[in-house]
C-alpha positions as CSV (number, residue, x, y, z in Angstrom):
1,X,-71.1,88.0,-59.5
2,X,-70.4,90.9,-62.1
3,X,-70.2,94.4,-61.3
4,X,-71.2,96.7,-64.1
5,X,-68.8,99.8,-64.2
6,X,-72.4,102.1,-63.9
7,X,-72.8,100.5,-60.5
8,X,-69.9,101.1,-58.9
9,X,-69.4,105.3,-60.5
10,X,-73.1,105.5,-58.9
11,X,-72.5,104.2,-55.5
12,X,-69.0,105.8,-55.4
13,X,-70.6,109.3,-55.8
14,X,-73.1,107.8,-53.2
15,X,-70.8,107.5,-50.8
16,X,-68.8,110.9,-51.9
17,X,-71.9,112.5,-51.4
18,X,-72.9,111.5,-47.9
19,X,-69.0,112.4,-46.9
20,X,-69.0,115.9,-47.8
21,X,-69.1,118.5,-44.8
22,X,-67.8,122.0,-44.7
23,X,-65.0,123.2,-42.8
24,X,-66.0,125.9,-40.0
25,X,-64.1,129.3,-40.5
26,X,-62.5,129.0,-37.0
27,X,-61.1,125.3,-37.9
28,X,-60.0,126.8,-41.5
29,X,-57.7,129.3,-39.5
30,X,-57.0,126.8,-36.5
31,X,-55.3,124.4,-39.5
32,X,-57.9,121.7,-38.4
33,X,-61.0,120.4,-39.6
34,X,-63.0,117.2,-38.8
35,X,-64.3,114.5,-41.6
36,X,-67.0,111.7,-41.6
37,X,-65.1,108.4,-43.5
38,X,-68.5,106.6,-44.1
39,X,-66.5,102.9,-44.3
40,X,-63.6,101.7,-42.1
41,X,-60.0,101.6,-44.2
42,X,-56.8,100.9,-43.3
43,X,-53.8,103.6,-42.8
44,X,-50.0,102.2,-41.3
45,X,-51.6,98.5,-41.5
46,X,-54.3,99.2,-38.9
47,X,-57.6,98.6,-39.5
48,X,-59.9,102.0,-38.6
49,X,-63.5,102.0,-38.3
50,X,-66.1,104.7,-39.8
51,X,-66.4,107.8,-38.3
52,X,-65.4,111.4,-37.4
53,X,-61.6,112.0,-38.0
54,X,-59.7,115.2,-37.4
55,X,-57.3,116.0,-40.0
56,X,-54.8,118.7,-38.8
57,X,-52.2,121.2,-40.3
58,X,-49.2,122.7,-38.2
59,X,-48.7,126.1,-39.1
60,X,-45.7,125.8,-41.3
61,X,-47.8,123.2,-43.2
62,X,-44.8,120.8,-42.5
63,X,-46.8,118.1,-41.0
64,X,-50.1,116.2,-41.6
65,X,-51.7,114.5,-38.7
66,X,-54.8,112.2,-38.9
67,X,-57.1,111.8,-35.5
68,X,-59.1,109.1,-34.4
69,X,-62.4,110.4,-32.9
70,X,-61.8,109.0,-29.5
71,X,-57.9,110.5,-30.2
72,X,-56.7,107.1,-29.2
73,X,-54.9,106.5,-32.7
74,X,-52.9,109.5,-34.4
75,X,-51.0,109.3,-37.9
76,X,-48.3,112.0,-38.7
77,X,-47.0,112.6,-42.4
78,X,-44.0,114.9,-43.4
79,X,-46.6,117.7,-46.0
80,X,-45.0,118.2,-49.4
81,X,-46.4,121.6,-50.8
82,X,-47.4,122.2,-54.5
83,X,-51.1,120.3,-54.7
84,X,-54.2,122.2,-55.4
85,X,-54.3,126.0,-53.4
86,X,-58.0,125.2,-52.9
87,X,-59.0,125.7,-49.3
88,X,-60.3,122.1,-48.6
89,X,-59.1,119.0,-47.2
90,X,-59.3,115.4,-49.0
91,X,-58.9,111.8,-47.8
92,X,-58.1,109.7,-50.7
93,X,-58.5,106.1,-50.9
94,X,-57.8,103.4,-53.1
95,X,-60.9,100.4,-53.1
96,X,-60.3,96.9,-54.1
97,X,-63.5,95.4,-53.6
98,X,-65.0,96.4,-49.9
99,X,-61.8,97.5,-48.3
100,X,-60.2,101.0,-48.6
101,X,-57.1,102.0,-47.8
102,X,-56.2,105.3,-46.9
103,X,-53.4,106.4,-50.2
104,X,-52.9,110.1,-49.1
105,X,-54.1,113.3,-47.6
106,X,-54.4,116.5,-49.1
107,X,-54.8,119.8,-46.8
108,X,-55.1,123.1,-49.3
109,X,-51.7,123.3,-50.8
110,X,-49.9,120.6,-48.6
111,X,-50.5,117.2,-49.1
112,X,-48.5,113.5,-48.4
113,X,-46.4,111.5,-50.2
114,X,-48.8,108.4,-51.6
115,X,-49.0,106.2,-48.0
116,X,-50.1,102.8,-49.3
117,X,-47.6,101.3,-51.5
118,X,-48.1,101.5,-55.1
119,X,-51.1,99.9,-57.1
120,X,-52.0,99.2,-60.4
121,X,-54.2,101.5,-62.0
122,X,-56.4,98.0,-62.6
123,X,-56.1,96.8,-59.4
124,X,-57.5,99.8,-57.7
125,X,-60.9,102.3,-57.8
126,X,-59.9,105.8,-55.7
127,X,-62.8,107.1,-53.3
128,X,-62.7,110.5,-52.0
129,X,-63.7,112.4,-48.8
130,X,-63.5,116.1,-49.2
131,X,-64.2,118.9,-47.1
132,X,-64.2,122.5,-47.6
133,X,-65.4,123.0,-51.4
């Protein structure tokens, strides 16, 4: 089967679309806000399924921790400053076919080092979940 590169833009932005949710001014300020992943991925080697995660800041910015909804799985990542100072929050993943894997999270102006290895450019096609714009 061929894929047309058309295609997969189209049902990229699809997906980016139906992701998108705003951040609630009391989560902005609590350093917490909640995203809808729309496909399951893998973070740390464990598989996650589709859903509401929280994504929360401490208030130094030092750390970035990734919720389950249930809260039954939590990630924490060491938050290096100097990405974007837009007031948002973005789960970026790379795709290789119908898996995702989750490569790094960005919260305003803190974001993680890159968590799933390193990927060819040709090997990969990011997907975005962004909250916040």
């Amino acid at each position: 089967m061929r894929i047309n590169f058309r295609s997969l833009v189209l049902a990229s932005a699809a997906i980016a679309a139906t992701a998108i949710a705003t951040v609630p001014a009391h989560a902005a300020t609590a350093g917490a806000t909640t995203l809808n992943v729309p496909f399951s991925f893998t973070v740390d080697h464990q598989t996650l399924p589709a859903g509401q995660y929280l994504v929360r800041r401490d208030d130094r910015g030092s750390f970035i921790k990734l919720v389950s909804e249930n809260g039954t799985r939590t990630f924490n990542w060491v938050a290096l400053s100097g990405g974007e100072s837009a007031d948002r929050v973005t789960l970026r993943f790379d795709q290789r076919g119908q898996s995702h894997e989750l490569e790094s999270i960005q919260y305003g102006p803190f974001t993680t080092p890159r968590l799933d290895g390193k990927l060819s450019a040709r090997d990969r096609e990011a997907q975005e979940v962004v909250s916040g714009q």
